[in-house]
C-alpha positions in Angstrom: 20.5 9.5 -20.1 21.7 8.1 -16.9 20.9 10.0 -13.6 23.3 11.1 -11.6 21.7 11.2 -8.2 23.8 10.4 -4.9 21.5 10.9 -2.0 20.1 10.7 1.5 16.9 10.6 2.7 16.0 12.4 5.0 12.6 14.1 7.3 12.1 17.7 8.2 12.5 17.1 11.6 15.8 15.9 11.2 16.9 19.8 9.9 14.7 21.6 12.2 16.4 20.0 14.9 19.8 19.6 14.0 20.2 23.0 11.5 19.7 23.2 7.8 23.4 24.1 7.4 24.3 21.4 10.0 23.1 18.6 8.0 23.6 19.8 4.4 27.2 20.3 5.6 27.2 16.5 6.7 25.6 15.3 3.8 27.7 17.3 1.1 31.1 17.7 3.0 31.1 14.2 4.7 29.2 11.7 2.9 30.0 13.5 -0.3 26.2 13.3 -1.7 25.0 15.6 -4.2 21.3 15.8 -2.9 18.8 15.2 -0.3 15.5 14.1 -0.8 13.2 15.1 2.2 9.5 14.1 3.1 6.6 16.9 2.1 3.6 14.8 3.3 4.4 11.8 5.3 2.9 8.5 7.2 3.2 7.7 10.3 5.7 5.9 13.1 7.9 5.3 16.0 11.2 6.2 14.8 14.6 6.7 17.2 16.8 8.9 15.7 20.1 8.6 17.7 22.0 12.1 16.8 19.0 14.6 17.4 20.4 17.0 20.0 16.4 17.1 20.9 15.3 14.1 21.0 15.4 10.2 20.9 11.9 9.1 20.1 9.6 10.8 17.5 6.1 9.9 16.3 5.8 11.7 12.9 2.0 13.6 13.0 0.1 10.8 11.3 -0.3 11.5 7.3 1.0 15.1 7.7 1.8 18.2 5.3 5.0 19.5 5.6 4.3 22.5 3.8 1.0 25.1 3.0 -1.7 23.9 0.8 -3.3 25.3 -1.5 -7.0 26.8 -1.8 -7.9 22.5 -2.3 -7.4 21.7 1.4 -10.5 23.5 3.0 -12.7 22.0 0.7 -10.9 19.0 0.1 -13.2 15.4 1.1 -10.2 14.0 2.3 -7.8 16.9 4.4 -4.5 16.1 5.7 -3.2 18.2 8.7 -0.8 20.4 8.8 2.0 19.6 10.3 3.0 22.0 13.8 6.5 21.3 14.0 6.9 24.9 12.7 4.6 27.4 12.3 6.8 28.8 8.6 7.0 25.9 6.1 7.8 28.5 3.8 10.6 30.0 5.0 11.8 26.3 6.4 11.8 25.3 2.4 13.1 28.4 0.7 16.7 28.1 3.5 16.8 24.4 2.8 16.7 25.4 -0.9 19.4 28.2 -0.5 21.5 25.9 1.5 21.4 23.0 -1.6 22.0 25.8 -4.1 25.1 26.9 -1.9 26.6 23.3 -2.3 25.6 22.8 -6.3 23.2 20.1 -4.6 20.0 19.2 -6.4 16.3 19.5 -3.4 13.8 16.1 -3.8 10.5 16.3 -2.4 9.9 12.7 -1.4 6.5 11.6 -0.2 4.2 8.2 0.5 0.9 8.1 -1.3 -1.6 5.6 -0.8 0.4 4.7 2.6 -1.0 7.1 4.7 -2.1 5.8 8.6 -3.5 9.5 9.2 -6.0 9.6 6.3 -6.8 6.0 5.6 -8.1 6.0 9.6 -9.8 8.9 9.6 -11.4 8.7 6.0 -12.4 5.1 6.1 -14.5 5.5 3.3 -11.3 6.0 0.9 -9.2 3.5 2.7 -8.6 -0.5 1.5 -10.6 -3.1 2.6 -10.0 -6.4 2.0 -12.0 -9.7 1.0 -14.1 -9.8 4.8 -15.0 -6.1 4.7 -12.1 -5.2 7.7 -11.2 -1.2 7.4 -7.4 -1.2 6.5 -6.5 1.7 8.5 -2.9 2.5 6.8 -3.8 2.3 3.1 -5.5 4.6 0.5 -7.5 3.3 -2.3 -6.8 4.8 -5.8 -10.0 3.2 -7.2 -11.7 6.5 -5.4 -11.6 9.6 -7.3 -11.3 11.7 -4.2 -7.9 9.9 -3.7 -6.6 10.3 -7.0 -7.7 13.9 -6.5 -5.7 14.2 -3.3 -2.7 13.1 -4.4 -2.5 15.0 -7.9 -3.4 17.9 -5.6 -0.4 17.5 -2.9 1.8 16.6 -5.7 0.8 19.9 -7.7 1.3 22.0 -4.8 4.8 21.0 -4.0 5.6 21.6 -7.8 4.0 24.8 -7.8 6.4 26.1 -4.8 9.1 25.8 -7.7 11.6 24.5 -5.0 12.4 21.2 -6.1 14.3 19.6 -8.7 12.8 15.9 -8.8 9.6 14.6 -7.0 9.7 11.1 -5.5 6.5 9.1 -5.3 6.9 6.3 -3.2 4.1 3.5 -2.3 1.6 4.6 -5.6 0.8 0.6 -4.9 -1.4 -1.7 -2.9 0.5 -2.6 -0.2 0.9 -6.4 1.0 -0.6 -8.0 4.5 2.8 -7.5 6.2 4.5 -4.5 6.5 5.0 -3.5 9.9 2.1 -2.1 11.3 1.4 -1.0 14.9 2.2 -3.8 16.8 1.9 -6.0 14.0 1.1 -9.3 14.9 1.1 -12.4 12.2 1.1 -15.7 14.3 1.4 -18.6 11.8 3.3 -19.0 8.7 1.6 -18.8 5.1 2.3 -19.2 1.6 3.0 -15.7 -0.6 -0.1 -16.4 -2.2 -2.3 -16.5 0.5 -0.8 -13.6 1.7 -1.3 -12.2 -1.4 -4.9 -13.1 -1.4 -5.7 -11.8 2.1 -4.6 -8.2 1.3 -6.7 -7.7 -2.2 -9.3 -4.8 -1.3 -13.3 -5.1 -2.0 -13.5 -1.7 -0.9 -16.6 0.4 -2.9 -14.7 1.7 -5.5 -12.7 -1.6 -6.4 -16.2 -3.3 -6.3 -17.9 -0.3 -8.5 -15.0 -0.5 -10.8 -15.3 -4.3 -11.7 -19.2 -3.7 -11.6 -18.5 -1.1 -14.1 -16.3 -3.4 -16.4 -18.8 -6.5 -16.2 -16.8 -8.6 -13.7 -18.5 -10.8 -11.1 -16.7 -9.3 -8.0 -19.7 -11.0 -5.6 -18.6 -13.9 -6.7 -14.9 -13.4 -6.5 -15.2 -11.9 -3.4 -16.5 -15.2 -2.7 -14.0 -17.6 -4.1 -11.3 -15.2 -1.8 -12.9 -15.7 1.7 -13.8 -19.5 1.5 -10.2 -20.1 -0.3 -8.2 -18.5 2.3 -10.8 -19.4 4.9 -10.1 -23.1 3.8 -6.1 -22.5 3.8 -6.4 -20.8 7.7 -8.5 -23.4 8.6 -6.2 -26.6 7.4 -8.7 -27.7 5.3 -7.7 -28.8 1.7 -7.1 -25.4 0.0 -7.9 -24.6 -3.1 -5.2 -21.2 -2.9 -3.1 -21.5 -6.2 0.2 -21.7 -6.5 2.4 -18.9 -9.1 1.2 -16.3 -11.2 -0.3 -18.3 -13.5 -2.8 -20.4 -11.3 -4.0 -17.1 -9.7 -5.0 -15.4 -12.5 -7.1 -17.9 -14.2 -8.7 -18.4 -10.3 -12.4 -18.1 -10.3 -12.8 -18.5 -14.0 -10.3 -16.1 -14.6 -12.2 -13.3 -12.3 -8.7 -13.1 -10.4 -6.5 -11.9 -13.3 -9.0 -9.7 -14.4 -9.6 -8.0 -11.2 -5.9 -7.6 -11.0 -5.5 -5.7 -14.5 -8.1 -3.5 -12.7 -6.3 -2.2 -9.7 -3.2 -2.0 -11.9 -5.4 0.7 -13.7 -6.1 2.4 -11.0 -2.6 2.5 -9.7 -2.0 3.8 -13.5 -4.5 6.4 -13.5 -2.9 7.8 -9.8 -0.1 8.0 -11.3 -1.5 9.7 -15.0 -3.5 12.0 -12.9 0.1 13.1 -11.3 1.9 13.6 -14.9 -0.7 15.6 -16.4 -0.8 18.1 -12.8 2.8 18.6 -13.4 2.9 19.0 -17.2 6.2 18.4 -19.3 8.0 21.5 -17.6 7.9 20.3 -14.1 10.5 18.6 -12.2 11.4 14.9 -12.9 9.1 13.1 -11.6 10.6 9.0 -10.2 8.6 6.7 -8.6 10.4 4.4 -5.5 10.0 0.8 -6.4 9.7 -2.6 -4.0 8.7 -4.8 -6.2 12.0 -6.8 -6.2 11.1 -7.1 -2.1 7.9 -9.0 -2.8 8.0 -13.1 -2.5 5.3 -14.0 -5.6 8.4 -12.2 -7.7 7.2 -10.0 -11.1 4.5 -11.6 -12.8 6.3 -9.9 -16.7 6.7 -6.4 -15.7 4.0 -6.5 -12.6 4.8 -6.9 -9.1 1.9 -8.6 -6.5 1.4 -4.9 -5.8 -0.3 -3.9 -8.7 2.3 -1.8 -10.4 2.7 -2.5 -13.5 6.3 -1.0 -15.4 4.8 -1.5 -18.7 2.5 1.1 -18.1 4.2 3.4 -14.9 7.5 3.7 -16.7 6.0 5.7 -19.8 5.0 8.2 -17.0 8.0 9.1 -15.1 11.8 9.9 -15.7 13.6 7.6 -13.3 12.7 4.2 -11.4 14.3 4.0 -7.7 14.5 0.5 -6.7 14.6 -1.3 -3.4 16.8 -4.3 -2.3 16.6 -5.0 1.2 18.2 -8.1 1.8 20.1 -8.7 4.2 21.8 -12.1 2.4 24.2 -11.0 -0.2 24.0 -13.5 -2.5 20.1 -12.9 -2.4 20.5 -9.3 -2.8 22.5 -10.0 -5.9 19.9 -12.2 -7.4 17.4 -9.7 -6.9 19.7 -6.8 -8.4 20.1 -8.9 -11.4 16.4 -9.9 -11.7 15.1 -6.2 -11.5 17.6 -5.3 -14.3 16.1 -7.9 -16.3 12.5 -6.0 -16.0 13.4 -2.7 -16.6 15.7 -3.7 -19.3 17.4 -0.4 -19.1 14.2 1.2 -20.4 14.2 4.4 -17.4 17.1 5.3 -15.3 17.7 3.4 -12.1 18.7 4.7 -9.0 18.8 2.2 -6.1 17.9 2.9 -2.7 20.1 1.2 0.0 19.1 0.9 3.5 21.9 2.2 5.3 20.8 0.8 8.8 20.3 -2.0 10.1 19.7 -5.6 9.5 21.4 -4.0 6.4 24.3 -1.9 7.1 25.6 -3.9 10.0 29.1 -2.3 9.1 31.0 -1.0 6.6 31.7 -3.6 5.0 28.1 -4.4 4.0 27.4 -1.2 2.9 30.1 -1.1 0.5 29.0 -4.5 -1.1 25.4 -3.0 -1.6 26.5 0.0 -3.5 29.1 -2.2 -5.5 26.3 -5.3 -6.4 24.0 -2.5 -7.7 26.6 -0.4 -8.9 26.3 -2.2 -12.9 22.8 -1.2 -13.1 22.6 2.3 -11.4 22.5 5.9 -12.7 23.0 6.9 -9.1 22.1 6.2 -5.5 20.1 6.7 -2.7 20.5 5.7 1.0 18.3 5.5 4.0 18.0 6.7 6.2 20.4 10.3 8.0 18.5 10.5 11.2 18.3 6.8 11.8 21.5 5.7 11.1 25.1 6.2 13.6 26.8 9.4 12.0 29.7 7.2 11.2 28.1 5.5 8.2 28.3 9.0 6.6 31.7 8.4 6.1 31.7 4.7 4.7 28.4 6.1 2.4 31.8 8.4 0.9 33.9 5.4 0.6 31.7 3.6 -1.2 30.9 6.7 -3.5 34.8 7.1 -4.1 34.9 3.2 -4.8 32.5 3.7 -8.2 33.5 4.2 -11.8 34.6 8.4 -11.7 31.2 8.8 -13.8 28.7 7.5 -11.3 30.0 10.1 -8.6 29.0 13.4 -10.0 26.1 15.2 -11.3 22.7 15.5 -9.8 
């Protein structure tokens, strides 16, 4: 059954500034979307936000709530703030679900997982840490149990509200070496699969899980810092080239270790489906594999998810395809269809800003190269993008088959 999904992505802030009924109005009237899918627990970042009547610059509380937890927090080992922005999550939620039921429009709760700059820095014990022992400070580790406890927990408690008609899990992944960090600063170019190879974590649980299964992570631990030591230094390099090469690396240590953190991606992501149960709402997972350069390795992206064993879990896949050459975004489109091979309903995100959405244009050529493949759309992002792409999101909505524009 195909979704039927059309829409924007959005942040609390955004409605507590601008008026629940302000921007439901712009999203259902205007833009003609059918739902809005708006962060419960979020990151962290600088973001400008050029229609808030309060503000141009906003620096979201790092790895907030955006509601009240449950009896879990106080005791919780790893305890996300609250986030101050109002002191009534409750009622905030229960007007923003009255105004959606007003319009027939369906309520997401979308939230980053393992991405999380608050906790990963202030729990450094939980958080990656890659080959050399340096504390990545914006990723989670599902290898620990207290993670996989955190999230199940968040997760359940925004079910339990009974608000929301689909949860959206994005970033259930190891993320790669670049991604736009603080001041991120990369200053010579490498291959993907050193990259690759530079952001694999050796944190305690990873190590104590390939301990646990028999697997000499000393030694592949190893075989990682004098390989990429050797490529950063311009010695010969033995870093391998394609999928292939790196799994058999270090007498096949390397392909092992990676079905291991698939796993524990896996097991996040079980721990989620059992917390919500068969009766709770449709659970998708946001997808950016098709962004990553090593391309899937059979159904696995360089980021440990692994479809063949995520998609049995969850209702709906929402891919990514941010690229800004067309005829590369097409490949991609058609690459990521060849995965999933139609096996979960896809609903593509497109990033309605720029590099992009430079005009309208562009953004009608997004919706129509993923438009074969999709059960409904997403875009990115209401307060970041000019007002005016509201109306060309409609246009492009109006330009699909009369079957793709309704529903939920």
């Amino acid at each position: 059954m195909m979704s039927r999904s059309l829409g924007m992505y959005a942040y609390p802030w955004d409605l507590l500034d601008e008026g629940v009924e302000q921007v439901l109005d712009a999203l259902h009237e205007r833009a003609g979307l059918t739902s809005i899918y708006l962060t419960s627990w979020y990151h962290s970042g600088m973001f400008f936000l050029p229609h808030n009547p309060n503000r141009k610059l906003y620096f979201p509380e790092p790895g907030a709530l955006y509601f009240e937890p449950g009896a879990w927090h106080s005791s919780s080992p790893i305890e996300p703030p609250i986030s101050e922005l109002t002191d009534d999550w409750g009622a905030f939620w229960a007007s923003v679900r009255a105004g959606c039921d007003a319009r027939g429009m369906t309520l997401t709760s979308w939230m980053p997982v393992l991405h999380n700059t608050g906790a990963a820095q202030r729990y450094p014990q939980f958080a990656v840490h890659n080959a050399w022992g340096d504390h990545i400070t914006h990723s989670l580790c599902p290898s620990h149990p207290e993670v996989v406890d955190l999230v199940a927990d968040v997760v359940g408690d925004v079910a339990d509200t009974g608000l929301f008609d689909r949860i959206l899990l994005e970033s259930i992944e190891y993320l790669p070496l670049r991604h736009g960090h603080h001041h991120e600063v990369i200053g010579l170019e490498m291959g993907p699969e050193l990259e690759f190879l530079l952001s694999l974590c050796f944190c305690s649980g990873c190590r104590a899980r390939a301990k646990a299964s028999g697997l000499d992570v000393d030694g592949l631990q190893r075989w990682v810092v004098q390989s990429c030591s050797e490529a950063l230094g311009g010695a010969a390099t033995t870093v391998p080239t394609g999928w292939a090469a790196l799994k058999s690396s270090s007498d096949g240590s390397l392909g092992r270790y990676l079905d291991l953190r698939s796993q524990a991606l896996t097991d996040t992501l079980k721990a989620v489906r059992e917390r919500l149960g068969e009766a709770g709402p449709t659970l998708a997972i946001l997808d950016f594999g098709p962004l990553y350069p090593l391309g899937p390795d059979g159904r696995r992206w360089q980021s440990g998810v692994d479809l063949d064993a995520q998609l049995p879990l969850v209702d709906e896949v929402h891919p990514t395809f941010y690229f800004t050459d067309a005829a590369l975004n097409a490949a991609k489109i058609a690459e990521y269809a060849a995965v999933l091979a139609g096996e979960k309903p896809q609903v593509p995100a497109v990033r309605a800003i720029t590099p992009q959405t430079t005009s309208r244009e562009s953004l009608l050529e997004q919706v129509a190269q993923c438009a074969p493949h999709a059960g409904g759309f997403t875009f990115y992002n209401y307060g970041f993008m000019p007002l005016e792409t509201l109306d060309w999101i409609r246009e492009a909505i109006e330009a699909l088959p009369h079957e793709a524009q309704h529903g939920a």
